[in-house]
C-alpha positions as a LaTeX table, in Angstrom:
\begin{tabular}{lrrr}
\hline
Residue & $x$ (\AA) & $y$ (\AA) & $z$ (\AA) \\
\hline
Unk1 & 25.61 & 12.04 & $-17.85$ \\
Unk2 & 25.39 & 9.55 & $-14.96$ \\
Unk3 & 26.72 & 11.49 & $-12.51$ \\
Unk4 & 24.70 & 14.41 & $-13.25$ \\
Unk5 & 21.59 & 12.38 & $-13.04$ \\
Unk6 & 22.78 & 10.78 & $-9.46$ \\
Unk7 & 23.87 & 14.36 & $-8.42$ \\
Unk8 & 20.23 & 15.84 & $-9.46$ \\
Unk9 & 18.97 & 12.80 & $-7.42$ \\
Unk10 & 20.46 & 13.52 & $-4.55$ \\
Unk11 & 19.55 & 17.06 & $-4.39$ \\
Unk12 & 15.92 & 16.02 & $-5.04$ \\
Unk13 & 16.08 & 13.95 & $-2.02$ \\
Unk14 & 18.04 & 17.03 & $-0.19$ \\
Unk15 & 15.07 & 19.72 & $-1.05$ \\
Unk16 & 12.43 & 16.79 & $-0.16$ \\
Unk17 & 13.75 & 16.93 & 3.26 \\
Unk18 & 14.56 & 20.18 & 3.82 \\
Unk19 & 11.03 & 20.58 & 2.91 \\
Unk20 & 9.94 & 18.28 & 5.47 \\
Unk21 & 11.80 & 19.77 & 8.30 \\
Unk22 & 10.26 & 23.65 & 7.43 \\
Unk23 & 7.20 & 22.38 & 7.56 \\
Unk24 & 7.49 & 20.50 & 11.02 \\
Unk25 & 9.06 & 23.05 & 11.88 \\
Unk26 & 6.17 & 25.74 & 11.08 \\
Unk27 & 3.57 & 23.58 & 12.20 \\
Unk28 & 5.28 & 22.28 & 15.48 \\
Unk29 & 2.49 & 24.01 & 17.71 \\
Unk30 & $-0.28$ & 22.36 & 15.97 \\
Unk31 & 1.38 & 18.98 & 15.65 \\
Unk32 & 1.88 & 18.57 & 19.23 \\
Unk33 & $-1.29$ & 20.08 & 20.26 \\
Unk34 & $-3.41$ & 17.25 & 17.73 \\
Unk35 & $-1.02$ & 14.91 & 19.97 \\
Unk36 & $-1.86$ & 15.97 & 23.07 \\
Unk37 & $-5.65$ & 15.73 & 22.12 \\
Unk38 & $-5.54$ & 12.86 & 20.98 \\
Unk39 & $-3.55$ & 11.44 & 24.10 \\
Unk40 & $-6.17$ & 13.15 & 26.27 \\
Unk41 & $-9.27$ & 11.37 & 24.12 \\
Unk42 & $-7.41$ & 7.79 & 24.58 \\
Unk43 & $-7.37$ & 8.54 & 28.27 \\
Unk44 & $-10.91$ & 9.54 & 28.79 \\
Unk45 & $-12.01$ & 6.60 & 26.83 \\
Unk46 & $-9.81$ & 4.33 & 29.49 \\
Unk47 & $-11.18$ & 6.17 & 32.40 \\
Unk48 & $-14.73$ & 6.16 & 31.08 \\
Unk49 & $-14.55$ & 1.87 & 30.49 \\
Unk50 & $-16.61$ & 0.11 & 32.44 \\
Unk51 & $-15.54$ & $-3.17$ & 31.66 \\
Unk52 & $-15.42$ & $-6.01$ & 34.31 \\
Unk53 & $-12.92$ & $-7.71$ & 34.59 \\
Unk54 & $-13.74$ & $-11.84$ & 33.99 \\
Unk55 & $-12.09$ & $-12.43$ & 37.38 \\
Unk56 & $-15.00$ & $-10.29$ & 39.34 \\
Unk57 & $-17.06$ & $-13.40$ & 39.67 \\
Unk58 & $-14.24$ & $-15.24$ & 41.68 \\
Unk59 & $-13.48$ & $-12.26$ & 44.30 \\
Unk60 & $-14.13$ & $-13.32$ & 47.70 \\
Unk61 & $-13.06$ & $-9.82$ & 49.29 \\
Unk62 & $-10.19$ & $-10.87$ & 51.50 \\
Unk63 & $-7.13$ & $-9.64$ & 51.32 \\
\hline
\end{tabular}
């Protein structure tokens, strides 16, 4: 009875990921297009900072 219980475990945990590899799989397109928006959001929001930087104030211009 134990082994049949460990054996029904394990091919729990077998569908479970099989499961989660179809459905990465199906939705690869949309999973990497969210990523790429979202990479393209982080860098607008980096190119759009217009933060000084606390060293301004001691730039004499040289270089």
């Amino acid at each position: 009875m134990k082994a049949a219980r460990c054996i029904l475990k394990a091919a729990a945990v077998i569908a479970v990921l099989g499961a989660a590899v179809c459905a990465v799989a199906a939705y690869w397109d949309k999973i990497v297009d969210a990523f790429y928006t979202l990479a393209d959001k982080v860098e607008e929001k980096k190119a759009n900072c217009f933060c000084s930087s606390e060293y301004d104030d001691y730039d004499d211009g040289a270089l």
